[in-house]
C-alpha positions in Angstrom: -123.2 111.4 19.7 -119.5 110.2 20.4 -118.9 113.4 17.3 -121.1 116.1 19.3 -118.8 114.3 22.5 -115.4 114.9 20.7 -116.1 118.6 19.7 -117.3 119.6 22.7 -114.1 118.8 24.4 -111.9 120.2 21.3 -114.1 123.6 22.1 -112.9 123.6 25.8 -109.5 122.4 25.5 -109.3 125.6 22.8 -110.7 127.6 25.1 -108.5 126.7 28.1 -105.7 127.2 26.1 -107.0 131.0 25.4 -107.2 131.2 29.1 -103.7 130.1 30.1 -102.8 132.1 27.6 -104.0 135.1 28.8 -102.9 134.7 32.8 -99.8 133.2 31.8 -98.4 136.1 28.9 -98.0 133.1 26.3 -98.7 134.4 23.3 -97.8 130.6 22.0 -100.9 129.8 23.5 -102.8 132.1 21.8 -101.8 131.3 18.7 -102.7 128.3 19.4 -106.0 129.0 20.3 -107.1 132.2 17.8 -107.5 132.1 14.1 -104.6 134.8 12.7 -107.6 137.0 11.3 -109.4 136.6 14.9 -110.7 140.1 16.6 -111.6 141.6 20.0 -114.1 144.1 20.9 -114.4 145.0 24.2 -114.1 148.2 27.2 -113.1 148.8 30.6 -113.5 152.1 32.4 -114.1 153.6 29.1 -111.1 152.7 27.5 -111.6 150.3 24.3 -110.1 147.4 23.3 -111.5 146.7 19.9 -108.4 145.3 18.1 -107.4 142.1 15.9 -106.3 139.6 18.1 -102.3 139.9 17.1 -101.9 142.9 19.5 -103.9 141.8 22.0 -101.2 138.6 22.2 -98.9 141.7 22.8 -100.9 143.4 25.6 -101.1 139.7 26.9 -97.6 139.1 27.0 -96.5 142.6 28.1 -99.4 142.3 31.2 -100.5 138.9 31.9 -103.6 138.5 32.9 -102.6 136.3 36.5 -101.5 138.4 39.5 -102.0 136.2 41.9 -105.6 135.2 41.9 -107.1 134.5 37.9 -109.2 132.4 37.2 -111.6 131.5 34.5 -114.7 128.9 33.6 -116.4 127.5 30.9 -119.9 128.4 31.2 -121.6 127.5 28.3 -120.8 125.8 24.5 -123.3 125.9 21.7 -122.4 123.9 18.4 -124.0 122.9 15.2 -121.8 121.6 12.7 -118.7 123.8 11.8 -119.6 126.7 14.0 -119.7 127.4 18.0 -120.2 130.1 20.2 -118.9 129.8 24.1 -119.8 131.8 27.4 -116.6 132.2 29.8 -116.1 133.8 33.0 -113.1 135.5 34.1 -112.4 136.5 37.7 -109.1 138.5 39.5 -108.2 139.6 35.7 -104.6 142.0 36.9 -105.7 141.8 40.5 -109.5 142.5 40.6 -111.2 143.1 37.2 -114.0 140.2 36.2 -115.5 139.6 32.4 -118.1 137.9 30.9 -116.3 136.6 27.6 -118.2 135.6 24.5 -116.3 133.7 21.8 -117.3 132.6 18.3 -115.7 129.3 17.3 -115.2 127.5 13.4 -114.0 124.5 12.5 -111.3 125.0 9.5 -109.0 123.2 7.9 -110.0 120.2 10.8 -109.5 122.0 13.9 -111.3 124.8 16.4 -110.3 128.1 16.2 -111.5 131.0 18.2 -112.5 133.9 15.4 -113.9 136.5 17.6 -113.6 137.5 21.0 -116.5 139.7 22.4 -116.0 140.9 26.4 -117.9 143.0 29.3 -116.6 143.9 31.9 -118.4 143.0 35.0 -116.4 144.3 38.2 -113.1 145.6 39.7 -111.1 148.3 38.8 -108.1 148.7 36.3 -104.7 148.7 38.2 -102.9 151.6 38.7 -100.2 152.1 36.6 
């Protein structure tokens, strides 16, 4: 159990990191959190954002995701063995947009890495540029 324990809390702390990441512009964090060959597929207001997850740290860092009011939770963490998938929230995403994240998780080389990012926009508009 105290194994299950340990990579349950490795999962979270990986995806907290995305997280901070994302409202702070740290693309450190990122890397930290995302496997270099990770992608992301999702839309808002009909633009896509299907990319590999190196120039998404770039939108990240040019437009971090905190404005004043982000904020994200955990929702759910499934794991057998070397593989995990993760339900997050996200709420006040540049000012008002909210997303229902899904992540895919491996174990490699010892340690969690986020391999995927899947996202849906749930609410709030896209700020004006």
């Amino acid at each position: 159990m105290a194994g299950q324990i340990d990579d349950y809390d490795e999962i979270v702390r990986v995806l907290v990191l995305c997280l901070e990441g994302e409202a702070k512009g740290d693309a450190g964090l990122l890397k930290e959190a995302f496997h270099a060959d990770a992608r992301m597929f999702g839309g808002v207001a009909g633009e896509r954002y299907d990319m590999p997850i190196t120039e998404f740290f770039e939108v990240a860092e040019a437009e971090p995701a905190d404005t004043g009011s982000h904020r994200g939770r955990v929702l759910s963490v499934h794991q057998v063995g070397d593989a995990a998938n993760a339900v997050v929230a996200e709420d006040g995403y540049w000012g008002t947009l909210s997303f229902i994240d899904f992540f895919t998780l491996n174990r490699i080389a010892g340690g969690w890495k986020i391999v995927n990012k899947t996202f849906v926009h749930t609410g709030g508009e896209l700020p004006k540029s």
